[in-house]
FIMAR-899387 format. One record per residue: x, y, z of N, C-alpha, C in turn. Coordinates in steps of 0.2 Angstrom, whole numbers. Example, Ala and Ser with C-alpha at 12.3 -4.5 7.8 and 13.67 -1.06 7.14 Angstrom:
BEGIN
n_x/n_y/n_z/ca_x/ca_y/ca_z/c_x/c_y/c_z
66/-28/39/62/-22/39/66/-16/39
64/-11/35/68/-5/36/64/0/39
REM end
This chain:
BEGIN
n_x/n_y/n_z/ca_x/ca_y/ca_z/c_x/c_y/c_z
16/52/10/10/53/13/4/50/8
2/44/9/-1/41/4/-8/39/7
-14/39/4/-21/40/7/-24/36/5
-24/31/10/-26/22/9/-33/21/13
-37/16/10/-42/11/14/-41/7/16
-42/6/22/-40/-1/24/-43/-8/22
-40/-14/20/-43/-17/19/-50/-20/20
-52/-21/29/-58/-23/29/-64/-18/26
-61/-10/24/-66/-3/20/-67/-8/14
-63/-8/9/-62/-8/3/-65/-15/1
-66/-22/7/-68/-28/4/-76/-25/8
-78/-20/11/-85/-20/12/-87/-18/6
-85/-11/3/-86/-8/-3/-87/-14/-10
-83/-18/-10/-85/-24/-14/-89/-25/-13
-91/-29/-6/-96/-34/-5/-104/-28/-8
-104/-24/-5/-109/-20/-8/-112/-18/-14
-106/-18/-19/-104/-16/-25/-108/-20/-30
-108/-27/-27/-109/-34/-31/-114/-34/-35
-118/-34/-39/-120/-36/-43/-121/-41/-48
-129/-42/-49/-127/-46/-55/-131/-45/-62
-125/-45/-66/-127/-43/-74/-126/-48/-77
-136/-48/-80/-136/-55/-86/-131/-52/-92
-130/-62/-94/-127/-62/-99/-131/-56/-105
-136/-59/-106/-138/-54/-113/-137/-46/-111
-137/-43/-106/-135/-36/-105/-127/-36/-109
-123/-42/-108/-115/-40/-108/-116/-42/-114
-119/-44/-117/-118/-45/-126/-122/-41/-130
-127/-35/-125/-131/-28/-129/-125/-25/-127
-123/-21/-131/-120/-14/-128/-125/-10/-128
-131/-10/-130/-139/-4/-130/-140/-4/-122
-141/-10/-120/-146/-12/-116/-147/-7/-110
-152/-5/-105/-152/-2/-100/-150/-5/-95
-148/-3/-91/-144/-7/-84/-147/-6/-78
-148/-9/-73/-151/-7/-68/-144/-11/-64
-143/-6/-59/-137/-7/-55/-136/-6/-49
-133/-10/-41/-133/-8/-35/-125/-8/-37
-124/0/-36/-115/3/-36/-114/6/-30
-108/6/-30/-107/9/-22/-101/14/-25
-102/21/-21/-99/28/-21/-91/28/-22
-89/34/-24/-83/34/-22/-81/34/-14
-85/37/-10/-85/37/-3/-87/31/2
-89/24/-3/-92/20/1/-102/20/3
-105/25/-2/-111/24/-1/-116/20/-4
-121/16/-3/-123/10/-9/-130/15/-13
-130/13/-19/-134/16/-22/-135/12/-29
-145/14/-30/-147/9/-35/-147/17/-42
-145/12/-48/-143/16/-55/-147/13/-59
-148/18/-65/-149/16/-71/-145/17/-75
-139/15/-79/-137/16/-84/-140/13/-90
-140/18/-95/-142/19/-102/-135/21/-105
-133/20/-110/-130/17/-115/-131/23/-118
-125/29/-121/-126/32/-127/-122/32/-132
-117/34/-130/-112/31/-138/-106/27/-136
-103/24/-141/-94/20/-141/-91/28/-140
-87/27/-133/-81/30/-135/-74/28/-138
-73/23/-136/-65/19/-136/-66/11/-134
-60/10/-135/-57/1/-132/-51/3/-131
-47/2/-126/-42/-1/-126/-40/-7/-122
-32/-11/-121/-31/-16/-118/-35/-18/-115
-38/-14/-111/-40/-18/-104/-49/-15/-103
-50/-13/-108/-57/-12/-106/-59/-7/-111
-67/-5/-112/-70/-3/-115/-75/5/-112
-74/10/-117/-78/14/-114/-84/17/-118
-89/18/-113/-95/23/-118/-97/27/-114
-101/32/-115/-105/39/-113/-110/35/-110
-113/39/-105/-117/35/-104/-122/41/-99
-130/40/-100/-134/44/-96/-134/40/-89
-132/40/-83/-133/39/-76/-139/42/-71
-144/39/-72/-148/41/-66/-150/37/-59
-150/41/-54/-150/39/-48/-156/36/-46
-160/30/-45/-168/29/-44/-169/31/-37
-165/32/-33/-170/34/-27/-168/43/-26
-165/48/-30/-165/54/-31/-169/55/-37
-169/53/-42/-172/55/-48/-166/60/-50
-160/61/-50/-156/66/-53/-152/64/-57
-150/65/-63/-148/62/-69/-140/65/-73
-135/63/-74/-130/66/-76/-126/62/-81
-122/65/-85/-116/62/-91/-113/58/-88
-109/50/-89/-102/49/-86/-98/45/-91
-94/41/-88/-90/38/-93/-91/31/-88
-90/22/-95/-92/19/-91/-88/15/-94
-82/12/-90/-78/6/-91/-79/0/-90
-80/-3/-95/-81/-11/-93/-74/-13/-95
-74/-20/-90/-67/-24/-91/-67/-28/-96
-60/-29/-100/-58/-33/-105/-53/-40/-104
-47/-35/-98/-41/-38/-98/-43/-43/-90
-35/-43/-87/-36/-47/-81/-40/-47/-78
-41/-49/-72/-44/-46/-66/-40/-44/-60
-34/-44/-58/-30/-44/-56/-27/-33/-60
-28/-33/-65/-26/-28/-67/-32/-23/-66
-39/-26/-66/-46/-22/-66/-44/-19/-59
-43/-25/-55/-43/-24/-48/-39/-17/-45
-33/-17/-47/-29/-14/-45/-31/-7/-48
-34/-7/-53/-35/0/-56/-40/2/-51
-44/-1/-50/-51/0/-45/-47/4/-36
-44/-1/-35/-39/3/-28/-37/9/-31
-33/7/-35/-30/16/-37/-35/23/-36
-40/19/-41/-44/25/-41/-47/26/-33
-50/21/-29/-54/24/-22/-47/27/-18
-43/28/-20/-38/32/-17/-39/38/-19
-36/39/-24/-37/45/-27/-42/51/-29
-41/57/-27/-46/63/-29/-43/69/-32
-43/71/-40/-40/76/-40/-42/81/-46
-44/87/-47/-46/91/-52/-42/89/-59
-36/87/-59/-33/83/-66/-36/76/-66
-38/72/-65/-39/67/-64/-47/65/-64
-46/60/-71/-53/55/-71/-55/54/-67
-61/55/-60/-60/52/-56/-68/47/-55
-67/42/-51/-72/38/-51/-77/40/-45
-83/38/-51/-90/41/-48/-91/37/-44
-93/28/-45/-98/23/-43/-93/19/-48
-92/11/-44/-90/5/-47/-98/-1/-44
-99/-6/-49/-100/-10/-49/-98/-17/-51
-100/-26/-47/-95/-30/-49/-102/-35/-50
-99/-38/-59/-103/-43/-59/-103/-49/-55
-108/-53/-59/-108/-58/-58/-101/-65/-57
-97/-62/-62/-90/-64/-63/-85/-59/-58
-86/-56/-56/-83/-53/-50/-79/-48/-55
-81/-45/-58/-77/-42/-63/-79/-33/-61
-74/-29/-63/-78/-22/-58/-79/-17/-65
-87/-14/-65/-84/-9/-71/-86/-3/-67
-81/3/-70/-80/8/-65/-83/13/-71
-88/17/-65/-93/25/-70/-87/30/-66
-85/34/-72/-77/40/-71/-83/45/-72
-77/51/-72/-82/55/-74/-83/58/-82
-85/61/-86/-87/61/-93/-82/69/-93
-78/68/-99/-75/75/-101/-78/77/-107
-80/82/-109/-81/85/-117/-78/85/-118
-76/85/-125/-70/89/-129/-66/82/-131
-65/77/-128/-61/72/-131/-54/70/-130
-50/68/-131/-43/66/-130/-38/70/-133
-32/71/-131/-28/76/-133/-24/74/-139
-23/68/-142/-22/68/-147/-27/68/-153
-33/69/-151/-38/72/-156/-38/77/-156
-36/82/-150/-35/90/-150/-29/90/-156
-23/86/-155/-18/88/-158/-20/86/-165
-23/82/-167/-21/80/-172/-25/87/-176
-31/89/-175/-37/93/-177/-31/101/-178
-27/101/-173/-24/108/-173/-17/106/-178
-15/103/-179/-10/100/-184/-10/99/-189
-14/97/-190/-18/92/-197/-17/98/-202
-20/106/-199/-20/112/-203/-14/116/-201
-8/115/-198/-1/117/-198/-3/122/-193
-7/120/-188/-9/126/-183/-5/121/-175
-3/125/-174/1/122/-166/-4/123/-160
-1/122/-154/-5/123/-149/-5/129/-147
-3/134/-148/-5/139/-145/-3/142/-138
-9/145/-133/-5/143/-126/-9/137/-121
-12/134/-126/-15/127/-124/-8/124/-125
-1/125/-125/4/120/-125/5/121/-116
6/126/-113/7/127/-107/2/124/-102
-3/126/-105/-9/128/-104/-10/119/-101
-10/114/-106/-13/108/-104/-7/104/-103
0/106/-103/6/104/-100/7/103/-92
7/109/-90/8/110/-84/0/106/-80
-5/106/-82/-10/100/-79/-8/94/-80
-4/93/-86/-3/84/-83/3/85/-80
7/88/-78/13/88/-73/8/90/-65
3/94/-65/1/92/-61/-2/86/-57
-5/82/-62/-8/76/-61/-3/72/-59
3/70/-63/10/67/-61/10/68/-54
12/75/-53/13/74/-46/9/72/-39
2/73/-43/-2/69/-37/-1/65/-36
-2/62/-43/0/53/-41/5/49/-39
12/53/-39/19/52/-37/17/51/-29
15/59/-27/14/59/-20/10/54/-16
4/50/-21/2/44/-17/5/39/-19
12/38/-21/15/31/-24/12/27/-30
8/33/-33/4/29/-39/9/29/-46
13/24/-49/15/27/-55/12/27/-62
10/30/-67/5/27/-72/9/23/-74
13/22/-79/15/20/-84/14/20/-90
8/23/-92/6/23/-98/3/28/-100
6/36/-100/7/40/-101/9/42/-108
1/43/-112/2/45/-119/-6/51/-120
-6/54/-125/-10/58/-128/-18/55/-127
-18/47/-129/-23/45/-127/-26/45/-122
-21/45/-114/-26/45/-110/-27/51/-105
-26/58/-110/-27/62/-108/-31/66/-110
-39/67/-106/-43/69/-108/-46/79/-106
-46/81/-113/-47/90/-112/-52/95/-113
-56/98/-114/-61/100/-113/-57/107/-114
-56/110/-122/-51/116/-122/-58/121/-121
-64/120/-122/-70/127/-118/-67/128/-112
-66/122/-106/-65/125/-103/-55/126/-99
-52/125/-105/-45/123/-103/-42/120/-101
-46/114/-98/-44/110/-92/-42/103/-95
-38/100/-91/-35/93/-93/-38/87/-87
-37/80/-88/-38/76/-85/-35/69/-86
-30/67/-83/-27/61/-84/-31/53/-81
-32/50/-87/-36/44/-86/-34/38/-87
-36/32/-86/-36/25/-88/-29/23/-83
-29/20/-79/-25/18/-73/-23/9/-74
-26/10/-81/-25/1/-81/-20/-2/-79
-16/2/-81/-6/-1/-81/-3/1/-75
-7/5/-71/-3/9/-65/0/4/-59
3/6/-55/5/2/-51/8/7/-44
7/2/-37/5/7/-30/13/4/-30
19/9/-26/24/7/-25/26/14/-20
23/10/-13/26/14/-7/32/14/-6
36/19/0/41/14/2/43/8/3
38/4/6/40/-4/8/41/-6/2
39/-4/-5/39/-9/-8/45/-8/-13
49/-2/-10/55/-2/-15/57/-7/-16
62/-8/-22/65/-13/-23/63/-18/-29
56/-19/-26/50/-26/-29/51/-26/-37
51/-32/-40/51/-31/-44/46/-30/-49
45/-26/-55/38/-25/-57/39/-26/-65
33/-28/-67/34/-27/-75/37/-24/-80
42/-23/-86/44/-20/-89/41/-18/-93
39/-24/-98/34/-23/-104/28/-20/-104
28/-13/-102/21/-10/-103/22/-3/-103
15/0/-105/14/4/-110/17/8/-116
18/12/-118/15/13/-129/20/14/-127
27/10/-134/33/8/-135/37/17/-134
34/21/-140/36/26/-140/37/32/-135
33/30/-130/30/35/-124/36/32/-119
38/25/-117/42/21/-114/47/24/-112
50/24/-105/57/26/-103/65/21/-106
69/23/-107/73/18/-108/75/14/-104
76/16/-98/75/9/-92/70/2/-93
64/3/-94/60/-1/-97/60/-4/-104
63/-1/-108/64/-3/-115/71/-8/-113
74/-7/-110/82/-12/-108/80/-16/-106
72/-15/-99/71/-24/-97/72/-21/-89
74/-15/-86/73/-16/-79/67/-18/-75
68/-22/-70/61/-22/-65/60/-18/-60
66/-14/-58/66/-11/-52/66/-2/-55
61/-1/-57/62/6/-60/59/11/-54
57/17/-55/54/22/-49/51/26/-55
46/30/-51/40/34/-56/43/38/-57
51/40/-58/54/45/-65/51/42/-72
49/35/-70/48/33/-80/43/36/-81
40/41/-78/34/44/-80/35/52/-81
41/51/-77/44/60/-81/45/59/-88
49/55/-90/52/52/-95/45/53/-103
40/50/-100/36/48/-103/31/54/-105
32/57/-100/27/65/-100/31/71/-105
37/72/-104/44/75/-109/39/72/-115
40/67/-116/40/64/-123/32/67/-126
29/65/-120/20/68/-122/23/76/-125
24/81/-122/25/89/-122/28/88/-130
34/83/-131/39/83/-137/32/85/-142
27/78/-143/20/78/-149/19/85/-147
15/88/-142/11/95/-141/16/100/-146
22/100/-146/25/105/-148/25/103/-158
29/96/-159/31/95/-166/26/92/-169
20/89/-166/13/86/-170/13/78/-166
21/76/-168/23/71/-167/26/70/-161
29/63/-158/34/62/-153/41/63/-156
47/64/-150/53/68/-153/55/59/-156
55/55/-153/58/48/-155/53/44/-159
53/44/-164/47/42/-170/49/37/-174
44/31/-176/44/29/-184/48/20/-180
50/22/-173/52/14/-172/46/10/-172
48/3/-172/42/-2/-172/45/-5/-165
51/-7/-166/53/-12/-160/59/-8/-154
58/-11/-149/63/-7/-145/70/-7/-146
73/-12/-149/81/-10/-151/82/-4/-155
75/-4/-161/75/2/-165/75/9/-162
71/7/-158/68/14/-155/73/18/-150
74/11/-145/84/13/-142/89/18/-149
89/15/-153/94/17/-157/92/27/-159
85/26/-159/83/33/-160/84/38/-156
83/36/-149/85/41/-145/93/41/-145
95/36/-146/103/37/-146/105/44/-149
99/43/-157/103/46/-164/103/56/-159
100/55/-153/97/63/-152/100/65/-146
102/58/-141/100/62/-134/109/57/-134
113/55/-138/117/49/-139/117/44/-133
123/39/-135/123/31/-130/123/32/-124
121/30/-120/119/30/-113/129/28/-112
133/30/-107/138/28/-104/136/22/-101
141/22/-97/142/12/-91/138/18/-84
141/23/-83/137/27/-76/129/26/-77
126/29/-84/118/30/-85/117/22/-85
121/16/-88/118/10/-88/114/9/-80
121/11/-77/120/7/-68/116/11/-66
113/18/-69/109/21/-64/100/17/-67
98/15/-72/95/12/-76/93/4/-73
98/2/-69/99/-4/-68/97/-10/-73
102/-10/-77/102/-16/-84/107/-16/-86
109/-20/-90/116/-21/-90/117/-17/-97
124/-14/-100/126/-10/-105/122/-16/-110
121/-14/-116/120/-15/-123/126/-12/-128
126/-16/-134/128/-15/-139/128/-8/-140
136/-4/-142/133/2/-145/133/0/-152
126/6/-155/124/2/-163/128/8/-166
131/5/-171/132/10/-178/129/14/-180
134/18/-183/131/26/-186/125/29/-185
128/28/-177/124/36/-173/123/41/-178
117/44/-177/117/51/-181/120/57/-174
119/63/-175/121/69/-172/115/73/-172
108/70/-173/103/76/-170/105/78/-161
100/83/-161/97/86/-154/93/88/-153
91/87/-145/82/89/-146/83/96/-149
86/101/-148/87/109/-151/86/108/-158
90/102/-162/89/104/-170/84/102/-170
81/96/-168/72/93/-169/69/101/-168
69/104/-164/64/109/-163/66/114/-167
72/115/-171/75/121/-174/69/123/-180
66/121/-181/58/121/-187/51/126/-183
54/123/-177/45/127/-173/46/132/-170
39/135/-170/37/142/-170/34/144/-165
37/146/-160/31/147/-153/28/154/-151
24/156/-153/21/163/-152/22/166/-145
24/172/-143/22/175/-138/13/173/-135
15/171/-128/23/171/-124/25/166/-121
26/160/-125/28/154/-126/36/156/-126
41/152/-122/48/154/-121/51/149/-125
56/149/-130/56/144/-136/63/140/-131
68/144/-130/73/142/-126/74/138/-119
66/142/-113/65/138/-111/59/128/-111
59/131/-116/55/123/-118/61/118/-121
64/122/-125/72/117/-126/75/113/-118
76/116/-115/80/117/-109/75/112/-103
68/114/-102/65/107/-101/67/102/-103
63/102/-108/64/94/-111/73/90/-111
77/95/-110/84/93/-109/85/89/-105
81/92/-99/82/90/-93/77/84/-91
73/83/-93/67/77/-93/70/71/-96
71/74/-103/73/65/-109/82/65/-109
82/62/-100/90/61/-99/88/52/-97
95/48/-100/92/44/-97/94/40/-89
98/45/-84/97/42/-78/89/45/-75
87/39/-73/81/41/-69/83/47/-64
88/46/-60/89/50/-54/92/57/-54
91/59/-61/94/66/-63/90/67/-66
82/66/-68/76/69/-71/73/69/-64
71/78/-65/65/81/-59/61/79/-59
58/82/-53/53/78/-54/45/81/-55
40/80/-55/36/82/-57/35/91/-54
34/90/-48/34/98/-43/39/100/-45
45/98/-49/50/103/-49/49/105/-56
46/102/-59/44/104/-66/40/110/-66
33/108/-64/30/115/-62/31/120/-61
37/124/-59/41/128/-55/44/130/-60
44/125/-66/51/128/-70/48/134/-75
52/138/-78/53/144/-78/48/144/-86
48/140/-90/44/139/-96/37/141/-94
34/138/-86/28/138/-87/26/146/-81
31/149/-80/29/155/-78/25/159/-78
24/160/-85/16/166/-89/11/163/-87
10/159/-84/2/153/-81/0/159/-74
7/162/-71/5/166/-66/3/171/-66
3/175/-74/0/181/-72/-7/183/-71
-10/187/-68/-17/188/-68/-21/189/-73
-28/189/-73/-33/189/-78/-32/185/-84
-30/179/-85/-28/178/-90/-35/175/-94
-38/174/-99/-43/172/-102/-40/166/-109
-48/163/-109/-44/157/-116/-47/161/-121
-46/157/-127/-51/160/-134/-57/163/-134
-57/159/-129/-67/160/-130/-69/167/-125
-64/167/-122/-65/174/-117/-67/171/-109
-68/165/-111/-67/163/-101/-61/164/-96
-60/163/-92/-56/163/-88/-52/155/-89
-46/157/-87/-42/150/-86/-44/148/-79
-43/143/-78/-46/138/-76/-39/137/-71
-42/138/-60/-37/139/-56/-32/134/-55
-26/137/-59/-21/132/-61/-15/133/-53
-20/135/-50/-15/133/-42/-18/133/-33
-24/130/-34/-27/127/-31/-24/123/-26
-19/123/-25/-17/117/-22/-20/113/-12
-21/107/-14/-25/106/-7/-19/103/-3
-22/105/4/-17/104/10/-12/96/11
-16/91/5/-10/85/3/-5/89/-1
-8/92/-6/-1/95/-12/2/97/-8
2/103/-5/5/108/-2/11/104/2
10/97/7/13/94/12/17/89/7
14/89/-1/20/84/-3/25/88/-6
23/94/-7/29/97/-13/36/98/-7
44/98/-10/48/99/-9/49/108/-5
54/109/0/51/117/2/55/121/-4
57/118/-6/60/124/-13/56/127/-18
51/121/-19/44/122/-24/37/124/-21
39/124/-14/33/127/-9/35/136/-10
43/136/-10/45/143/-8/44/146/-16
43/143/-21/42/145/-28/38/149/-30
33/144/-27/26/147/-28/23/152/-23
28/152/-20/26/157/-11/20/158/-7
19/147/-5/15/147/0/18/146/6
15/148/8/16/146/16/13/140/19
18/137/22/16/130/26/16/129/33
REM end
């Protein structure tokens, strides 16, 4: 069930969108902006952006804080503003992605506009608090763990997953950095769609790029060179995230290159047999020498999970997550469901600070119709 514009909507919303930013504006990062953007919903509206701080850079674009005010309301608000680095063709598609999607885990796009260069920069919406590998590294750094922000901010990116799964959206590039969380208020938000890619049914089969996203977060089907992967690579990926939440670190560390890095999950999760090859679709590899005999169990034989954190079931996920047939890792909604993140249901629960957690089952009448009726019956909705 996937929630599309049609094409002559989404080339209107362009044509509207357009703009033109002088050169010296793109070579001020201060500068003030005066801008005709158009809405998430297709509405045209004239902006000011103002320029506050650098947040980031990555591959494909650039972010900053930025004060947004509306000139024909006079109402004024925080957001986040991405300008393009990389393709266009990659902008693009990021830009589709996001006017599909709408979702409480999810960065979601305010207002795009396209220069003069036809190039789209897209205002998100602004989270406090930072990325979650800043959260970890701050909670880490003092040999302090996550707490119940490990459930807590887990089970939000498996929710988000599963959105995205449900509109055909796959990330691919599924790490700490582009997850952004706001621990005052508990909540998480999955961002940066640059790498994503739309694969409806029709499109099964198509072949798509392998080489992408952060080597270490990477499924082994795409490390081996498949094209025809499915969006298990972002179960795979998401496992690997929860691995850092727990150990500081990722469970498969310290490789540079992917033969290396193959060899590291071998040392833990061992060789993929001739069955996992052909489920992977890629032909067997060399088995390397002197395999070691970790497992994810002894990796986590060190960590310490406080009540009421289930130490046994978080083994026992990830067991089930970082396999490497794609078609025998759950899937996101079944994640959810699983018995680790249980204690998320009891009542009253509060964060640190003494607020309330944040309605971690909200589900809209798309969730509801994409989950499986086993995970429907889990949760004990009616449908």
């Amino acid at each position: 069930m996937v929630q599309i514009f049609e094409m002559g909507e989404t080339e209107s919303k362009e044509a509207a969108g357009n703009t033109k930013v002088d050169k010296r504006e793109e070579e001020d990062p201060t500068k003030v902006l005066h801008v005709r953007a158009v809405t998430w919903d297709g509405e045209t509206v004239k902006l000011t952006v103002e320029p506050m701080n650098y947040l980031g850079k990555g591959a494909f674009g650039t972010v900053k804080k930025i004060l947004l005010v509306d000139e024909s309301s006079g109402t004024e608000g925080v957001a986040a503003l991405k300008n393009p680095l990389g393709p266009e063709r990659l902008n693009s598609m990021e830009k589709a992605i996001l006017l599909e999607i709408r979702h409480k885990n999810v960065c979601n796009l305010l207002y795009f506009f396209v220069d003069k260069l036809n190039r789209s920069h897209l205002i998100l919406e602004y989270v406090e608090g930072g990325d979650l590998f800043q959260f970890m590294r701050t909670h880490f750094v003092h040999n302090v763990g996550l707490g119940e922000y490990l459930e807590l901010f887990a089970y939000q990116l498996w929710r988000a997953i599963a959105y995205c799964h449900a509109n055909a959206i796959i990330h691919r590039d599924l790490k700490p950095e582009n997850l952004l969380v706001n621990p005052e208020l508990g909540t998480l938000k999955l961002t940066d769609f640059g790498c994503s890619v739309l694969l409806r049914d029709e499109d099964a089969g198509k072949e798509m790029m392998f080489y992408v996203g952060t080597l270490v977060f990477r499924a082994p089907e795409l490390i081996l060179g498949s094209t025809r992967y499915s969006a298990k690579c972002d179960i795979w990926s998401a496992a690997i995230v929860m691995s850092e939440m727990v150990l500081g670190k990722p469970i498969f560390y310290d490789a540079t290159a992917p033969k290396a890095h193959m060899k590291k999950i071998a040392d833990h999760i061992g060789f993929p047999t001739e069955l996992d090859f052909g489920d992977m679709g890629v032909e067997p590899i060399k088995r390397p020498s002197h395999l070691k005999t970790h497992s994810i169990q002894k990796r986590l034989a060190h960590v310490h999970l406080p009540p009421p954190s289930d130490k046994p079931m978080l083994e026992k996920l990830l067991e089930e997550t970082i396999i490497y047939s794609p078609a025998k890792r759950p899937t996101a909604w079944e994640v959810l469901v699983h018995p680790f993140f249980r204690w998320l249901r009891e009542p009253g629960l509060v964060l640190p600070n003494g607020k309330p957690y944040p309605d971690l089952f909200d589900f809209s009448e798309f969730e509801m119709a994409s989950m499986p009726d086993a995970v429907r019956a889990n949760f004990n909705i009616a449908f």
